[in-house]
C-alpha positions in Angstrom: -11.3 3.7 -29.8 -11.2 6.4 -27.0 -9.2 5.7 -24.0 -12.6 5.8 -22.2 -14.0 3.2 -24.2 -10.8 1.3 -23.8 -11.5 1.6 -19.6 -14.9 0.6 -19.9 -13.6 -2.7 -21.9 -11.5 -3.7 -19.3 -13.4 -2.9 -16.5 -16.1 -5.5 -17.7 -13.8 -8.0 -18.7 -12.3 -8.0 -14.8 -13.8 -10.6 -12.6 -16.4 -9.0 -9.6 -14.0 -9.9 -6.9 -10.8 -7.4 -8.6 -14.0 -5.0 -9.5 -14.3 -5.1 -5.5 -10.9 -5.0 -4.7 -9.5 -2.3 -7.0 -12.4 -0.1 -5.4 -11.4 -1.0 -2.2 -7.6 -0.3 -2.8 -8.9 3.4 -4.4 -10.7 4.0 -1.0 -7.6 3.1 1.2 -5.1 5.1 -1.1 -7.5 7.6 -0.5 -8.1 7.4 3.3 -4.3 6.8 3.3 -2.9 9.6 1.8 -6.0 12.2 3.9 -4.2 10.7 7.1 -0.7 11.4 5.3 -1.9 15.2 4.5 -4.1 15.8 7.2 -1.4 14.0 10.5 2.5 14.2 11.5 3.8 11.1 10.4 4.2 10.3 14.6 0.5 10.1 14.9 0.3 7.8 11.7 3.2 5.9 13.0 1.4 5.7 16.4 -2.2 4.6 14.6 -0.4 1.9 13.0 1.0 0.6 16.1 -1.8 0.7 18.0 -3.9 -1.0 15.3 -1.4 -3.4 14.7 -1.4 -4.6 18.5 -5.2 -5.2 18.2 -5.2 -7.2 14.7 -6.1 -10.9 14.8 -3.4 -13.4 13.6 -5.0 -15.9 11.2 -4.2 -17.8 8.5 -5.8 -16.2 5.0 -6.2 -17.4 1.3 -6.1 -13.4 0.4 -4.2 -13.7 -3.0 -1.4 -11.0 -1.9 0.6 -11.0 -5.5 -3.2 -10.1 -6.9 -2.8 -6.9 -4.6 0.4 -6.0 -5.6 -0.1 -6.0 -8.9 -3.6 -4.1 -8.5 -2.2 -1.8 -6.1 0.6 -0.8 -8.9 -1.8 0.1 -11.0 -4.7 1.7 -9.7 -2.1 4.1 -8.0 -0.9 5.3 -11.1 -4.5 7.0 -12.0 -5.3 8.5 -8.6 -5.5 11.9 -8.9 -3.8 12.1 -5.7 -0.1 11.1 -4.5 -0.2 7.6 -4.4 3.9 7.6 -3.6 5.5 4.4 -1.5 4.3 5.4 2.1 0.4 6.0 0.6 0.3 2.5 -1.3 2.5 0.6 2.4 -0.4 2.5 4.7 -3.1 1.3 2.0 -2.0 -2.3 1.6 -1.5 -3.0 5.8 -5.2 -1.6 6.5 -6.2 -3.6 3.7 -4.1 -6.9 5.1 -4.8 -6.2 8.8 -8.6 -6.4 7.9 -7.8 -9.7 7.1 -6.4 -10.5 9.8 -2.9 -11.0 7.4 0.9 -10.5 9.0 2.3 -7.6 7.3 5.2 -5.3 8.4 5.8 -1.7 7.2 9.5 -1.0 6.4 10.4 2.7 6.8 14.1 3.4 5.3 16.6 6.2 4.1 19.0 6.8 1.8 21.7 9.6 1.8 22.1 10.7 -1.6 24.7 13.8 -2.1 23.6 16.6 0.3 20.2 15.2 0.6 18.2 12.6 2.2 15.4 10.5 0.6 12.8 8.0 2.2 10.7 4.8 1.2 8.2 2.9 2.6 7.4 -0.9 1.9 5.7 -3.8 3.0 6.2 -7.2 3.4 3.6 -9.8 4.1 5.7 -13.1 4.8 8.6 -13.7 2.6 6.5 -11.1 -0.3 7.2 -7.8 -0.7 3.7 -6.3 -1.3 4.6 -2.8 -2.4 7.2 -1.1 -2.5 9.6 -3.6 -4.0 11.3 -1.3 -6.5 14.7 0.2 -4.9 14.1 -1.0 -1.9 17.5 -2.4 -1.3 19.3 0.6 -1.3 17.7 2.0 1.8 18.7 1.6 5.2 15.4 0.3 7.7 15.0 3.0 10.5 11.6 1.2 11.8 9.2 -0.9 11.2 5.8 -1.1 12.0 
């Protein structure tokens, strides 16, 4: 079977509602990594705060390990960069849509003679994206 048959297959065998997210995680990766491209990270950083004061806090049956997961994946086939700070940006438009608590975790790590960032997010006591090596960074802001 070619791989595109083999997409096709599980593309129909995924329920409507991961049909509509995974498109909807593909158009914020997207819109995520034009503003990473396109802006100095202070005007993203700036966005974010000004959209984060203006979200409404509510309490939301969003199944947040299904987004994880999804987001893992689909980012993988972008044809894109879908690093850590595209799938973070991605997955708090996504939440603060929702009107979900989530908090960006910006951090840095000095390796040899060189310094290397990651981005995460957390959504309550779940770590959304972002999880692997996490640790090993220090948090210089959060959003």
């Amino acid at each position: 079977m070619t791989k595109l048959k083999s997409y096709f297959f599980k593309w129909n065998a995924l329920k409507n509602s991961d049909k509509k997210l995974l498109l909807e995680i593909l158009l914020f990766l997207g819109w995520s990594r034009l503003l990473i491209v396109l802006f100095h990270f202070r005007k993203v950083a700036a966005y974010l705060e000004k959209k984060e004061k203006k979200s409404v806090k509510r309490k939301n049956d969003f199944d947040l390990m299904n987004l994880s997961q999804l987001m893992i994946k689909v980012s993988r086939y972008t044809f894109w960069k879908s690093n850590c700070l595209t799938q973070a940006l991605a997955a708090k438009f996504m939440l603060n849509r929702r009107g979900i608590e989530s908090i960006v975790y910006f951090g840095v790590l000095r390796e040899e003679d060189a310094f290397k960032a990651h981005a995460w997010i957390k959504s309550g006591e779940l770590i959304v994206t972002g999880e692997k090596g996490m640790e090993r960074f220090n948090v210089i802001k959060t959003f």
